[in-house]
GUMARPA-407590 format. One record per residue (C-alpha): residue in three letters; residue number from 1; x, y, z. Coordinates in steps of 0.5 Angstrom, whole numbers, plus 2048, in hexadecimal, padded with zeros to 3 digits. Last residue first. Example, Ala and Ser with C-alpha at 12.3 -4.5 7.8 and 13.67 -1.06 7.14 Angstrom:
# residues 2
['ser',2,[81B,7FE,80E]]
['ala',1,[819,7F7,810]]
# end
This chain:
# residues 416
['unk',416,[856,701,84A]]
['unk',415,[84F,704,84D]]
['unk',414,[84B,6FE,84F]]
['unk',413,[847,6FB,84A]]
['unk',412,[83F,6FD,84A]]
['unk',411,[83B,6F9,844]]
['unk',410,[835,6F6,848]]
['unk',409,[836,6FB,84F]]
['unk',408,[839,6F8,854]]
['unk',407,[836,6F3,859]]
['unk',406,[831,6EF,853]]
['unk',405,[82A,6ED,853]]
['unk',404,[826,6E9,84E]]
['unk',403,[82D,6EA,84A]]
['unk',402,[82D,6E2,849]]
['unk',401,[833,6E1,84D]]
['unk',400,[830,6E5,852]]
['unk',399,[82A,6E2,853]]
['unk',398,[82D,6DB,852]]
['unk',397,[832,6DE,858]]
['unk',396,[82B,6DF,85D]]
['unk',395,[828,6D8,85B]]
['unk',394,[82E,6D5,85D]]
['unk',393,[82F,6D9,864]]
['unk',392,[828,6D7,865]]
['unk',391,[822,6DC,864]]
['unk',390,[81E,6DD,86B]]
['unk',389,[81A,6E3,869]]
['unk',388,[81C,6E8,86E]]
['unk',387,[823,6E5,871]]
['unk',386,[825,6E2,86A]]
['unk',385,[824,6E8,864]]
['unk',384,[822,6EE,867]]
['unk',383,[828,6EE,86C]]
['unk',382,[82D,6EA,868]]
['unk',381,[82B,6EF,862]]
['unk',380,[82C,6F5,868]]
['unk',379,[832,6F8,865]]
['unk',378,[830,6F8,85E]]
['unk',377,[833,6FE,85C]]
['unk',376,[835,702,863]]
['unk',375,[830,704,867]]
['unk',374,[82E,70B,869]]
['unk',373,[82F,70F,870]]
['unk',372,[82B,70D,876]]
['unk',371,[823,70F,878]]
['unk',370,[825,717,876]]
['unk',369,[822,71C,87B]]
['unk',368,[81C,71C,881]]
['unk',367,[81A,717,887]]
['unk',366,[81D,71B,88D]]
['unk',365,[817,718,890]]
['unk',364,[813,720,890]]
['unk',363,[813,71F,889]]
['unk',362,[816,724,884]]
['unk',361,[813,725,87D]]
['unk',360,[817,729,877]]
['unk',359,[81A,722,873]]
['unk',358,[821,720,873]]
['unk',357,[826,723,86F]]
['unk',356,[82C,71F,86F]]
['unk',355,[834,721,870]]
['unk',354,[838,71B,86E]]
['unk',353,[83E,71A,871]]
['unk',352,[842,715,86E]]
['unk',351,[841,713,867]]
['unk',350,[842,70C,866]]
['unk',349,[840,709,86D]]
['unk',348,[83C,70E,86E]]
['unk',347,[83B,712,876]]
['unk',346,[834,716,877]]
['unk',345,[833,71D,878]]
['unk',344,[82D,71E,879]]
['unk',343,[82C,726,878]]
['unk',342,[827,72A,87A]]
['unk',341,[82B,72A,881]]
['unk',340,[826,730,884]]
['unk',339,[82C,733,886]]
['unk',338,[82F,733,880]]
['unk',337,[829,735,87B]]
['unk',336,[828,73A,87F]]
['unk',335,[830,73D,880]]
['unk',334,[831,73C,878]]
['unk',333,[837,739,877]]
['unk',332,[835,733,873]]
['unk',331,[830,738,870]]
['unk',330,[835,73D,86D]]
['unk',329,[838,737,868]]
['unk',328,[832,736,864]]
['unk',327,[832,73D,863]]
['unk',326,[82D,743,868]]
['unk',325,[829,748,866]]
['unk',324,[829,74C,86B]]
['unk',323,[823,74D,86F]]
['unk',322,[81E,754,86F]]
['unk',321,[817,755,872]]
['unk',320,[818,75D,875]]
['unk',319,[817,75D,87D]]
['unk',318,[81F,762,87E]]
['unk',317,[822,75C,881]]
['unk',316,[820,757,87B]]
['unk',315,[823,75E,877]]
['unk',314,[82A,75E,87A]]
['unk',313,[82A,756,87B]]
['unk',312,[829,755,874]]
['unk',311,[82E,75A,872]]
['unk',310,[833,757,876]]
['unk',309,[832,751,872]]
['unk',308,[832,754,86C]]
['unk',307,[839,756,86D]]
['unk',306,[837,75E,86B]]
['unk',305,[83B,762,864]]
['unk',304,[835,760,860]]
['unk',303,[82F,761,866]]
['unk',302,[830,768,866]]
['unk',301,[830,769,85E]]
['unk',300,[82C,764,85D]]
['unk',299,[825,767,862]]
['unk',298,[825,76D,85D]]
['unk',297,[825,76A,856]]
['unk',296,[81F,765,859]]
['unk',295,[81C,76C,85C]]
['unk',294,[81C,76E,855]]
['unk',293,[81A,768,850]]
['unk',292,[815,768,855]]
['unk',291,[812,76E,854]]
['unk',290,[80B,76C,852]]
['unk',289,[80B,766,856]]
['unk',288,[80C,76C,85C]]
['unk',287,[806,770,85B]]
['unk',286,[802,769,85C]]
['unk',285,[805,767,861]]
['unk',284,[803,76E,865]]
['unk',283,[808,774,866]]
['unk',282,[80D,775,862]]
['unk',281,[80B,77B,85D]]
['unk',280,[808,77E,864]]
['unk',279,[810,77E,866]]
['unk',278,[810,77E,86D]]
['unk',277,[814,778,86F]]
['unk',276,[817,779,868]]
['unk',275,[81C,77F,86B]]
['unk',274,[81E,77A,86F]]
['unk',273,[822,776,86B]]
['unk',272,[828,774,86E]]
['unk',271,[828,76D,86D]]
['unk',270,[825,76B,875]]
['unk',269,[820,771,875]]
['unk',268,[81D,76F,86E]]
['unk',267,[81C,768,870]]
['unk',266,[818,76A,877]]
['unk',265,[814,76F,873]]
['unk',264,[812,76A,86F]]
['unk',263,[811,765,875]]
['unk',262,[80B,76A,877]]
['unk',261,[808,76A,870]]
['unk',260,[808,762,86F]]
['unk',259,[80A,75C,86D]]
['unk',258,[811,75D,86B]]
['unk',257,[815,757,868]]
['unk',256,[81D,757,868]]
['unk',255,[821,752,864]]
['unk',254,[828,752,866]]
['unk',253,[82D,751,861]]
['unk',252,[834,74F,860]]
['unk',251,[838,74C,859]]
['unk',250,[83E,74E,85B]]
['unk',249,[83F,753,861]]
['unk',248,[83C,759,862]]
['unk',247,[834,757,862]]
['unk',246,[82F,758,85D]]
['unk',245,[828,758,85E]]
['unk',244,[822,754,85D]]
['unk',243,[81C,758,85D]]
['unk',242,[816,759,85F]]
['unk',241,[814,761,860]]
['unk',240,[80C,762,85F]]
['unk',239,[808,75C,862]]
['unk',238,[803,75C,85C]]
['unk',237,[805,756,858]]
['unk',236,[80B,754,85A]]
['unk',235,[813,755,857]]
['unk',234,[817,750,856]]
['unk',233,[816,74F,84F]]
['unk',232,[80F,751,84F]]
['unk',231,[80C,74B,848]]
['unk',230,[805,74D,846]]
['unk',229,[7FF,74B,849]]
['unk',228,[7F9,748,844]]
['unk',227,[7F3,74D,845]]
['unk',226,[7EC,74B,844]]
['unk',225,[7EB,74D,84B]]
['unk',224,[7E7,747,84E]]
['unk',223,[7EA,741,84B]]
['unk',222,[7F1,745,848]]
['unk',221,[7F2,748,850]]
['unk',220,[7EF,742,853]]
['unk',219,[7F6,73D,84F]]
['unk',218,[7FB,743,851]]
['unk',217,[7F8,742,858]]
['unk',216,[7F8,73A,857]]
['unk',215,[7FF,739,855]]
['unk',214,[802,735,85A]]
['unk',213,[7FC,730,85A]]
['unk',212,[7FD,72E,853]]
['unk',211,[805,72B,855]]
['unk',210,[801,725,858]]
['unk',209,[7FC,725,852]]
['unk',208,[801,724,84D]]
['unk',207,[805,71E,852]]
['unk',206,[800,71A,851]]
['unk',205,[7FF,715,858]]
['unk',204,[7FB,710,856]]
['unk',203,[7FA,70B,85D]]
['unk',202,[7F8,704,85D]]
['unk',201,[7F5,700,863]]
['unk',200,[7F6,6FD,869]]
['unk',199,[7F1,6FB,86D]]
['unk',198,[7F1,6F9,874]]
['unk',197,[7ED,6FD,877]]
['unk',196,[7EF,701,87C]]
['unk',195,[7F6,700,87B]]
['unk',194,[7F6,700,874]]
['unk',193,[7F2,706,874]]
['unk',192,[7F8,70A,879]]
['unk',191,[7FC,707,872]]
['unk',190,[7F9,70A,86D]]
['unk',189,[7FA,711,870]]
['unk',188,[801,710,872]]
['unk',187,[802,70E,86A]]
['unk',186,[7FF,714,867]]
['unk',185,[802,719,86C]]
['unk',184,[809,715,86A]]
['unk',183,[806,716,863]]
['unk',182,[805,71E,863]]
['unk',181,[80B,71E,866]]
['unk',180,[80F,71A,85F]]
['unk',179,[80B,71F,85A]]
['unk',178,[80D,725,85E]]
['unk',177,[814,724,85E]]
['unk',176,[813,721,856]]
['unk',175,[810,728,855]]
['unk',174,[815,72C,858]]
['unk',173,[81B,729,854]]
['unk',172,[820,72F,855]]
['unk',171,[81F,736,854]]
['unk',170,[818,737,850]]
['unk',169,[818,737,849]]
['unk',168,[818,73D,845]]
['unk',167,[814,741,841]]
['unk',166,[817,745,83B]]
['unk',165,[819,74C,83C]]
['unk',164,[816,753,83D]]
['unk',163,[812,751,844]]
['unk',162,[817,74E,847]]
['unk',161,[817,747,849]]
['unk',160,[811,742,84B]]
['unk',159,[80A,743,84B]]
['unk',158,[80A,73F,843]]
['unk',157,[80F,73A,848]]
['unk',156,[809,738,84D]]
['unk',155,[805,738,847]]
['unk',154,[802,730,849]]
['unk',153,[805,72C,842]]
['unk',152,[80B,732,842]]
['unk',151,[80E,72F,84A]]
['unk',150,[80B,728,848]]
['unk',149,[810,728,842]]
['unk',148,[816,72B,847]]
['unk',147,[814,725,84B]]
['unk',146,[815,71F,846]]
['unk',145,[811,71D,842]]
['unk',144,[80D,716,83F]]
['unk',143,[807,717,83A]]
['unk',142,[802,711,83B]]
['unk',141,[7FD,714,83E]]
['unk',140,[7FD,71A,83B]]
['unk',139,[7F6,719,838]]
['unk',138,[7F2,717,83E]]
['unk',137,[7F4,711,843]]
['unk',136,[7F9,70F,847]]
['unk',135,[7FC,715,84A]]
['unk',134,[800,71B,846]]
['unk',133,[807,71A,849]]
['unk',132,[805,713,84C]]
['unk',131,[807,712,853]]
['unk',130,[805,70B,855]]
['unk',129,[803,70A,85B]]
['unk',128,[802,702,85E]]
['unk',127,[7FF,701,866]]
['unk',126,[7FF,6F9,866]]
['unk',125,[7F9,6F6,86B]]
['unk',124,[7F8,6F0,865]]
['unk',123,[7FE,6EE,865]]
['unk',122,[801,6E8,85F]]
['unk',121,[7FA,6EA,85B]]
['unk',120,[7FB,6F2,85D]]
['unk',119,[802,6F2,859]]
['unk',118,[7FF,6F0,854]]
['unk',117,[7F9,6F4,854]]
['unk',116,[7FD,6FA,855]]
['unk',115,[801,6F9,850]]
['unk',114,[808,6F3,850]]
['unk',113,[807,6F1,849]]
['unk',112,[80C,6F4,846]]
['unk',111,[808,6F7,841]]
['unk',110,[803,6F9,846]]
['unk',109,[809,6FD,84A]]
['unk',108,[80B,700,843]]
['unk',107,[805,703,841]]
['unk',106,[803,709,845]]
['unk',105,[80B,70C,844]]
['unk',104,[80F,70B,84A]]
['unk',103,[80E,70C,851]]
['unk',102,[80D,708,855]]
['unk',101,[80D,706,85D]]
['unk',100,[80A,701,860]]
['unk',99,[808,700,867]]
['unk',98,[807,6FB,86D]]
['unk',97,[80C,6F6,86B]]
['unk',96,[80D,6EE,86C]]
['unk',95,[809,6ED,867]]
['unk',94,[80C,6F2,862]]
['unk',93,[812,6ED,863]]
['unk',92,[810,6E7,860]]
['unk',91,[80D,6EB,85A]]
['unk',90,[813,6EF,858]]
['unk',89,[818,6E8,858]]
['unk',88,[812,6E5,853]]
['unk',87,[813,6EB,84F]]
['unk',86,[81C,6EA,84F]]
['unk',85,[81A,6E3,84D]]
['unk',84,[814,6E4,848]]
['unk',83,[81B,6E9,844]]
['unk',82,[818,6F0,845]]
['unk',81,[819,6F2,84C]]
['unk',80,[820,6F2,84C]]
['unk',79,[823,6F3,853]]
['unk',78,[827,6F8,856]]
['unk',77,[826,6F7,85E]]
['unk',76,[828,6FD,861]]
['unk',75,[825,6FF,869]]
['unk',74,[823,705,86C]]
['unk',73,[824,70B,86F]]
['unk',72,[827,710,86A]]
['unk',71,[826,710,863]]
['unk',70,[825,716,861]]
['unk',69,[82B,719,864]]
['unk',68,[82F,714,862]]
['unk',67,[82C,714,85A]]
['unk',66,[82D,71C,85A]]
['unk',65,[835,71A,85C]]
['unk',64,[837,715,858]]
['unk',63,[83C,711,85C]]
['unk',62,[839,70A,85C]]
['unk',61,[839,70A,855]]
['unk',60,[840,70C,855]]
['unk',59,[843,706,857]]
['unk',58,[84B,708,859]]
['unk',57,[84B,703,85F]]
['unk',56,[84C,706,866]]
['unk',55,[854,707,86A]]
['unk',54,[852,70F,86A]]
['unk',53,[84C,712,868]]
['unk',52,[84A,711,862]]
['unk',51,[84B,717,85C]]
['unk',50,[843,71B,85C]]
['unk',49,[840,71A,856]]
['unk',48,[83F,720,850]]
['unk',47,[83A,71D,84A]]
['unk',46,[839,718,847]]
['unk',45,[839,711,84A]]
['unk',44,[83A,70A,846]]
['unk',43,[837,704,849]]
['unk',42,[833,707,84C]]
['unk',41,[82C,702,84B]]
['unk',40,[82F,6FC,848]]
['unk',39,[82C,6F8,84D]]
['unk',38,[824,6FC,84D]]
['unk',37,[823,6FE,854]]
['unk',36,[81E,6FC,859]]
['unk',35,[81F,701,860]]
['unk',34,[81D,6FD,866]]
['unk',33,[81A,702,86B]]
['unk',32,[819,700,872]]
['unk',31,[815,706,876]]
['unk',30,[818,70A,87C]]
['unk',29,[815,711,87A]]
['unk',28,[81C,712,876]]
['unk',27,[81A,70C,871]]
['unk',26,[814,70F,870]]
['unk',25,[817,716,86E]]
['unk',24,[81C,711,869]]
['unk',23,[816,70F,866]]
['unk',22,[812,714,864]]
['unk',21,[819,718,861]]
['unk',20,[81A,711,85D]]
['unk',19,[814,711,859]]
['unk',18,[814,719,858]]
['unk',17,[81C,719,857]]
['unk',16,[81E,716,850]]
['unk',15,[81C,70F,851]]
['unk',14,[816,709,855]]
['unk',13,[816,703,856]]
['unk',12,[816,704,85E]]
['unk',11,[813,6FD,863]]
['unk',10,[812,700,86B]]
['unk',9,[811,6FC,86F]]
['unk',8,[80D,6FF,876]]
['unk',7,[810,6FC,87D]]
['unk',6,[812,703,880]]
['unk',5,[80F,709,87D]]
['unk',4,[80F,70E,882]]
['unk',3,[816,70A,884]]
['unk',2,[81B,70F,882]]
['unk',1,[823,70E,884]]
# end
């Protein structure tokens, strides 16, 4: 179990992913996270769920698959935050928390009654960040989105895609991944001042500006240049040939990427091509983007009858940059990621096994991987309720009967 963060209370209300992302990687690192929700949140799930394991009761809002991977390593407590009740719950427990996580629209926390300065007033050493999409100032400070919009909104998608179709965006939410680490960074920072301060403070973590920084060299080039870069495809500006390759087999590639002349010549002796070792017409990058089109064809006709990892290995082997290109399930038999145990593979009660994607780093103290697996609906009311705030067994069953906090999502029935 990770315990770089031990003795840290985290408190999320946070959705989508952005929020839930920057709390799941605290939770990891050794952090209590108790996640609020709305009691009628997931009552009704769309979408492809997991059947249960076998014996476990059919509730599928504790099967949904983004959710529990979003969600890991934390606490559940569903809580109504607008009725005074539910907001007087929020408060007493931000006291006893050391962060608060955010991410709605600019103007719902301070209509809830539980901003920055409220929660200040109950714990003056609290660390709060709000993920606002647009910050909370300018003109766009009221717009919400989600992350394909940040992705349009920063020119990440106008780079994205082919040059004679539309732009496109990026594979999978790439801004709230961003945006959910940059707020861990934030958040480690804030409380390495508390501890030598002991201050507290609030943090704006805008998720425009975090996806800005992917885009700097398209941004110099249309500041310095007055030139706005164009959609490549999968090909590069000046490395000459880059592609990805078909493969034999369905829907197989391999991407390769040649960086100089020397590894041209390499690429030309694996595929058969000799005679373009010395071809003058072939003879520099640049030479070669004018011919693209051609060594493209020439490159798929011997990758196309190959298995896309034996060509991996062939032109690795040979000095030339190439990697297939591996689907969802070539991962889990991928010998790097195996060896390395890039999987937490943690035990669910509903679902089972569960394969979790901790984050990147290694700690010398075996502290890396997923905290735990993620918490049943409502799993830790009595937890939240009565051993850290002190509610009695009366005062807990009030709350429920009034739907400030509930064990199941307002308005589930279990399946006839």
């Amino acid at each position: 179990m990770p315990e770089a963060l031990k003795g840290i209370r985290v408190l999320e209300m946070t959705v989508a992913v952005a929020g839930p992302t920057a709390a799941h990687v605290l939770g990891d690192m050794g952090a209590e996270v108790i996640k609020v929700e709305e009691p009628a949140a997931r009552a009704h799930v769309p979408g492809a769920i997991p059947p249960p394991v076998e014996s476990a009761a059919d509730r599928r809002h504790n099967r949904v698959v983004n959710f529990n991977e979003l969600n890991r390593s934390k606490r559940h407590l569903p809580l109504n935050v607008a009725t005074p009740e539910g907001r007087r719950v929020f408060l007493d427990l931000a006291a006893t928390c050391d962060v608060v996580i955010e991410n709605f629209a600019p103007r719902v926390m301070g209509n809830l009654g539980i901003d920055y300065e409220d929660l200040k007033a109950v714990n003056p050493a609290i660390v709060m960040v709000s993920m606002p999409a647009f910050g909370k100032s300018g003109p766009y400070r009221e717009r919400i989105s989600y992350g394909p919009g940040i992705d349009a909104m920063t020119g990440m998608s106008h780079l994205t895609g082919y040059p004679d179709r539309m732009p496109g965006k990026p594979g999978n939410f790439f801004c709230d991944q961003n945006a959910g680490l940059h707020a861990v960074f934030c958040i480690l920072a804030a409380l390495r001042h508390r501890r030598r301060t002991g201050e507290g403070q609030y943090i704006e973590m805008s998720m425009l500006e975090g996806e800005l920084q992917f885009v700097v060299p398209a941004v110099m080039d249309a500041l310095l240049n007055q030139r706005d870069q164009v959609r490549l495809g999968n090909r590069h500006a000046w490395l000459a040939p880059q592609g990805v390759y078909r493969c034999a087999g369905d829907d197989a590639w391999i991407a390769i990427s040649v960086a100089d002349d020397e590894e041209w010549r390499a690429l030309c002796a694996v595929i058969g091509q000799t005679e373009l070792q010395a071809d003058p017409a072939y003879a520099t990058s640049a030479l070669r983007q004018e011919r693209h089109d051609d060594i493209d064809a020439r490159i798929t006709t011997w990758t196309s009858v190959r298995d896309k990892l034996e060509v991996q290995e062939q032109l690795q082997a040979a000095g030339v940059r190439a990697g297939a290109a591996l689907n969802q399930s070539d991962l889990f038999r991928d010998p790097q990621l195996t060896h390395r145990g890039s999987f937490s593979w943690m035990q669910h009660p509903e679902v089972g096994a569960f394969p979790h994607t901790p984050a990147a780093w290694r700690s010398r103290r075996g502290q890396h991987g997923a905290g735990g697996p993620t918490p049943l609906f409502g799993a830790d009311v009595d937890y939240v309720l009565r051993e850290l705030l002190g509610r009695s067994e009366e005062e807990v069953a009030g709350l429920v009967e009034r739907q400030i906090t509930t064990y199941e999502p307002l308005g589930w029935h279990p399946p006839d």
